[in-house]
C-alpha positions as CSV (number, residue, x, y, z in Angstrom):
1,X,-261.2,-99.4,10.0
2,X,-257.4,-100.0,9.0
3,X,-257.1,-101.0,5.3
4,X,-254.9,-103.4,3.3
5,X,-254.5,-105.4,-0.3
6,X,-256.8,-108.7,-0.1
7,X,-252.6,-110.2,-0.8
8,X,-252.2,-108.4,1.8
9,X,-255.0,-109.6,4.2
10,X,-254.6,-113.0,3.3
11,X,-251.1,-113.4,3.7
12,X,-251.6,-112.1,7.7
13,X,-254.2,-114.6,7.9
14,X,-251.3,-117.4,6.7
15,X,-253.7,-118.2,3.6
16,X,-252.3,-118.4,0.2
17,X,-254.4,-117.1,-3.1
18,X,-253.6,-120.0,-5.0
19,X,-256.3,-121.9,-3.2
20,X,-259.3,-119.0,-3.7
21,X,-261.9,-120.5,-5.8
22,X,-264.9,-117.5,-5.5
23,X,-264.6,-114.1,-5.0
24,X,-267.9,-112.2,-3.2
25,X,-267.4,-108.6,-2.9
26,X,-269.8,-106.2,-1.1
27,X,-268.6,-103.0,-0.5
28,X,-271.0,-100.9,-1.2
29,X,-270.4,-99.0,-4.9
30,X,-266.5,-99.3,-4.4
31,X,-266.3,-103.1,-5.9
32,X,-264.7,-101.2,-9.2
33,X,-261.8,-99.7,-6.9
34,X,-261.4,-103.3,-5.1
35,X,-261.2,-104.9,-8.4
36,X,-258.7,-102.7,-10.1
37,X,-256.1,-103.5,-7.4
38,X,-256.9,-107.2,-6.9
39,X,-256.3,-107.6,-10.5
40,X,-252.9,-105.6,-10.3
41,X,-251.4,-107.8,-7.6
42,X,-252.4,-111.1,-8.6
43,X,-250.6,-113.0,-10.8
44,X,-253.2,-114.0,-13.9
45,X,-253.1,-117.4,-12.8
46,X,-253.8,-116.8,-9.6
47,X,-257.1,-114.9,-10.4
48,X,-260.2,-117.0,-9.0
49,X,-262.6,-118.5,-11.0
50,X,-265.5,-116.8,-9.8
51,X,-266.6,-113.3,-8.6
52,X,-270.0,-112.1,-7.3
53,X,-270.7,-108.4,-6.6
54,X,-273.9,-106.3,-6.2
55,X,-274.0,-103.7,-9.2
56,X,-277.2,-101.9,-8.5
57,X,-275.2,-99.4,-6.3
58,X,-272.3,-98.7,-8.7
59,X,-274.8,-97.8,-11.2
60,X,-276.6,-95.6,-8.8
61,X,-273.5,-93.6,-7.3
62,X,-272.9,-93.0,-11.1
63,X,-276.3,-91.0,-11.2
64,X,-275.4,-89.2,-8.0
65,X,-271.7,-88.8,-7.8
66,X,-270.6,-88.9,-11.4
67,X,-266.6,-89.9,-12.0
68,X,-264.3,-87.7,-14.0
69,X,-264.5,-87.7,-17.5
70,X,-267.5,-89.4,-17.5
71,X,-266.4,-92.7,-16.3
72,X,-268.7,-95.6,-15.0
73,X,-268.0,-97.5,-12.0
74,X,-269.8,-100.6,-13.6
75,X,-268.0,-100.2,-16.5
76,X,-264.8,-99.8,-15.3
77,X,-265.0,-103.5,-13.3
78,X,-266.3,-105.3,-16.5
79,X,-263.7,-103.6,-19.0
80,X,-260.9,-105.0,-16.2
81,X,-262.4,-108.0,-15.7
82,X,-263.2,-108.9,-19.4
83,X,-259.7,-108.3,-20.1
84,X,-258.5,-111.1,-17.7
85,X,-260.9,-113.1,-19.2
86,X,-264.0,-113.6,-17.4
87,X,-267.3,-114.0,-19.2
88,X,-269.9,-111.6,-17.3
89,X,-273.8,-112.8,-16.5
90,X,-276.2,-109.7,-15.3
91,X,-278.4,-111.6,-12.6
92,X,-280.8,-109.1,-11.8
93,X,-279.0,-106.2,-9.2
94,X,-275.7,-108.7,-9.5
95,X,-273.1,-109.3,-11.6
96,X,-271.7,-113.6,-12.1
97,X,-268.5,-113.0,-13.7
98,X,-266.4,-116.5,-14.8
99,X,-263.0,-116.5,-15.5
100,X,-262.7,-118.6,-19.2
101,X,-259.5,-117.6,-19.9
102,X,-257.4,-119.5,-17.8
103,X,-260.3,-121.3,-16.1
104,X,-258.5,-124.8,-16.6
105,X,-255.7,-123.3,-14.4
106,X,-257.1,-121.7,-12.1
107,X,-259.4,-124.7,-11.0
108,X,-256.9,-126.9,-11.2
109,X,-254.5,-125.0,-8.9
110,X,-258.2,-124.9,-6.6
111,X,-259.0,-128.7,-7.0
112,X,-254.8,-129.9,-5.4
């Protein structure tokens, strides 16, 4: 399967990512990866309020196929995403994050 940005995608799709309002990510354990360059591209204001992901199997490739230096997949996503300010909820094998930090932006560039 060919691979790209999610700027990237969207923009060949004619869709801007002023307009995203949620974010639902399942890829399998490599949500950390996807995060990190989502979060590199986009312009802070531009970040959507809202992103769901599965965490159960970040947390288990940790056990299995341990990063470097012992880094933490789960870990990794919240420390990014907690320093674009997004308040995180554990609900049950996911993870609710909410962008409060520039919430009031971000929603009202969703709701024009």
């Amino acid at each position: 399967l060919p691979c790209s940005s999610i700027t990237n995608l969207l923009a060949e799709r004619f869709l801007s990512s002023e307009n995203i309002g949620m974010v639902q990510i399942d890829i399998e354990g490599y949500e950390y990866i996807l995060l990190e360059g989502f979060m590199k591209e986009l312009p802070d204001h531009l970040l959507p309020p809202v992103i769901h992901f599965e965490r159960k199997v970040m947390v288990a490739q940790d056990e299995i196929y341990p990063l470097q230096e012992g880094k933490k997949r789960l870990k990794i996503a919240e420390d990014l995403m907690k320093s674009k300010g997004y308040a995180l909820h554990h609900e049950g094998e996911d993870l609710l994050a909410i962008r409060v930090s520039g919430f009031r932006a971000s929603f009202d560039n969703v709701m024009s």
